[in-house]
C-alpha positions, -999 to +999 in steps of 0.1 A: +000+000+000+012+033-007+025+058+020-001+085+008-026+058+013-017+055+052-017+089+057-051+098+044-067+069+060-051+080+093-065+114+085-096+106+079-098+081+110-085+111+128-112+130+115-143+104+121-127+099+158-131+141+162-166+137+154-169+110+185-147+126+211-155+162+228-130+190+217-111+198+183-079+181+186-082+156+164-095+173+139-062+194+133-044+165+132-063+149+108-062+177+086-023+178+089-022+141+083-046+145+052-020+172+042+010+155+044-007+126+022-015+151-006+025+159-006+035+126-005+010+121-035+026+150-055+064+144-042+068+111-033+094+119-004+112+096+021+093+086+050+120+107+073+107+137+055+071+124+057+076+126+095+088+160+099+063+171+069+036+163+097+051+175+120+052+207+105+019+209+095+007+193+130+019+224+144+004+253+116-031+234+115-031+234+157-019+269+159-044+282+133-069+262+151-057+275+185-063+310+174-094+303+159-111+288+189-098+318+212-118+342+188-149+325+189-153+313+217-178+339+240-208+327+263-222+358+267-225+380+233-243+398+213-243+372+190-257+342+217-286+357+214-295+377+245-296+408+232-331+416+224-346+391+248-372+404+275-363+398+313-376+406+346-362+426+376-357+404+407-335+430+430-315+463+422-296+485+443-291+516+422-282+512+382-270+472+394-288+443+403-301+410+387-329+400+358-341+365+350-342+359+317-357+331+305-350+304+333-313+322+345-308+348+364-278+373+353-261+404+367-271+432+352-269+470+350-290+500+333-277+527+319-274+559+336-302+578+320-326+553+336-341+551+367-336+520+394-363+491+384-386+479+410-385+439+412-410+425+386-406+452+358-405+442+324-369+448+310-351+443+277-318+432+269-298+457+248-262+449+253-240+429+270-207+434+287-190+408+299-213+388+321-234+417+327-263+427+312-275+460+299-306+461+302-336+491+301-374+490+307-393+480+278-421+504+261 
C-alpha cells in the first residue's frame, strides 16, 4: 500500500474519531495528516521527511486552530442571542442588580439615563458586557 494511502486513512480516521470525542484536537491532526498525504501524492518523499512534513503541518493546522477557537469562543455576546430578549427585575440597588431571563438569572446594569427598576418590571436586553447585562425597561 502506498504511503499516501496511510496517511489519508489515518487522517480521515482522525477526522471520524473528532466527530466522537469532545474537543477539536483531532481534527487538526487529521487535517495535517490529510495534508501530508497530498504531498507525499505529489512528491513522493522519504518517510523521514514524511515525519517532519507532519510535523510541521501538525503544528500550523493546531496553531491556526488555537487561534481560531480563542476568537470565537464567547458565552455571553451579542451574537448568543440575549440581546433583544425580555427579562424581569428580581432586585436592584441603584443602576446594578439581577434580571431572569428566561429560566437564569444574570447580573445586570441599566444605563445611567434610567431610573432603578422595581423587582418585577419588564426589561429588555440591549447589550451585553461581559457577564453583565445592559438592560432598560421595555415600552
Amino acid at each position: 500500500m502506498s504511503s499516501w494511502i496511510i496517511w489519508m486513512l489515518a487522517g480521515l480516521a482522525l477526522l471520524m474519531l473528532e466527530v466522537h470525542t469532545p474537543g477539536a484536537f483531532m481534527m487538526w491532526l487529521g487535517l495535517a495528516a490529510c495534508g501530508t498525504g497530498l504531498v507525499v501524492l505529489a512528491s513522493g518523499v522519504g518517510f523521514e521527511l514524511q515525519v517532519v512534513m507532519f510535523g510541521v503541518l501538525a503544528a500550523i493546522s493546531l496553531g491556526v486552530g488555537l487561534r481560531y477557537r480563542h476568537r470565537t469562543i464567547r458565552l455571553n455576546t451579542q451574537q448568543a442571542g440575549l440581546a433583544g430578549r425580555s427579562a424581569t427585575a428580581l432586585a436592584f440597588q441603584g443602576r446594578e442588580g439581577r434580571v431572569r431571563v428566561g429560566d437564569s438569572d444574570w447580573a445586570a446594569r441599566v444605563p445611567s439615563d434610567v431610573a432603578e427598576p422595581s423587582a418585577g418590571t419588564r426589561l429588555r436586553v440591549e447589550g451585553v458586557d461581559g457577564t453583565v447585562l445592559i438592560v432598560r425597561p421595555e415600552g
